[in-house]
C-alpha positions in Angstrom: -193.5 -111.6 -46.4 -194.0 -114.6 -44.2 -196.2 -114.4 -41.3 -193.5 -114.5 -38.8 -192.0 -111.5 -39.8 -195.3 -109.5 -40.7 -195.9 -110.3 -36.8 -192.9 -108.5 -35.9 -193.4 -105.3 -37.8 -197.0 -105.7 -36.3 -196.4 -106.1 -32.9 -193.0 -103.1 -33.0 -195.8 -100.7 -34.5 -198.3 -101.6 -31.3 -195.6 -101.2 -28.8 -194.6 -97.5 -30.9 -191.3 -98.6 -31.5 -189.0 -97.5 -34.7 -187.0 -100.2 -36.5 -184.0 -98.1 -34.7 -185.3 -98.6 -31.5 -185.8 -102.4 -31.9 -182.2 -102.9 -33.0 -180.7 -100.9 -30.4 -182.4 -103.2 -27.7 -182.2 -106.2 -28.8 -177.6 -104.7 -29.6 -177.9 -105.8 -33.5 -177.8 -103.3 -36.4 -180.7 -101.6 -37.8 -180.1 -103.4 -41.1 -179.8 -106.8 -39.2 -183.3 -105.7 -37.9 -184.9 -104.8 -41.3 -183.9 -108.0 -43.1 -185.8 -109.6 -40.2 -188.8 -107.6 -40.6 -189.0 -108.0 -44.2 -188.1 -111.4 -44.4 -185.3 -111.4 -45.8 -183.4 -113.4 -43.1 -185.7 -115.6 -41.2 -185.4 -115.4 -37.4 -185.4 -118.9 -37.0 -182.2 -118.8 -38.3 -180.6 -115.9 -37.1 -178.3 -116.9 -33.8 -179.9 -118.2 -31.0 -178.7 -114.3 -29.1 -180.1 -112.4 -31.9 -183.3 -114.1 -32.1 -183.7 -114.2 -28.3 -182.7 -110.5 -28.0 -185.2 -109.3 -31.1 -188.2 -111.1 -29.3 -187.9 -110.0 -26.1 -187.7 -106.7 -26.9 -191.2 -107.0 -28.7 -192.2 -108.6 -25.9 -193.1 -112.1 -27.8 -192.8 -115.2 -25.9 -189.9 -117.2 -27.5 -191.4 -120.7 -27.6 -194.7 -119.8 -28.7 -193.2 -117.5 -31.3 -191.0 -120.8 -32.7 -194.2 -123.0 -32.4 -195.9 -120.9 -34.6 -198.4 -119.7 -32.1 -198.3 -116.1 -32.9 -200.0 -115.7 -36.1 -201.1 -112.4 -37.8 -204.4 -113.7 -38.2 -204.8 -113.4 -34.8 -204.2 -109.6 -34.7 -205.6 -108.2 -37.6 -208.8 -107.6 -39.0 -210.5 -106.8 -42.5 -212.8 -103.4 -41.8 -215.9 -103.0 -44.0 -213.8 -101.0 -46.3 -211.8 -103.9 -47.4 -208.5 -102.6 -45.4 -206.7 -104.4 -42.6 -206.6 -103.2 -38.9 -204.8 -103.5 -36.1 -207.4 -105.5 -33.7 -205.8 -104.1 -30.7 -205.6 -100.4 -31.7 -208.1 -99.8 -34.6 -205.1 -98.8 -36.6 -204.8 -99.4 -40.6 -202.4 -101.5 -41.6 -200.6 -102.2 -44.7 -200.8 -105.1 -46.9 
């Protein structure tokens, strides 16, 4: 999974939002959604609405998002127990 769209599954689970929810935001289908998410359709390459649409709904600046500024590295850290967390909420998160 590329960075980009690990941050997206990152930042939908901080605001508590569903994959259902996103897609009905941001008027694209769920599936549409999930290949985002997990890569398999890049965002940068989606249309210029559906791109727009998916990150303002996860509230993710556009520009910085395409400038590679938002990077999971950022968000996440590795807990004594070896196990990634959510910086922000203290929450696991899978690998």
């Amino acid at each position: 999974m590329r960075n980009e769209n690990m941050y997206l599954k990152i930042r939908r689970n901080q605001l508590g939002l569903t994959q259902q929810e996103v897609a009905n935001r941001a008027e694209i289908l769920l599936q549409e959604y999930q290949r985002l998410e997990t890569g398999t359709r890049d965002i940068r390459r989606a249309s210029f609405q559906t791109g727009y649409n998916v990150l303002r709904v996860l509230q993710i600046d556009v520009d910085k998002f395409m400038n590679g500024e938002y990077m999971v590295k950022e968000v996440l850290y590795r807990g004594f127990d070896g196990r990634l967390y959510h910086i922000g909420t203290g929450e696991p998160v899978e690998e």
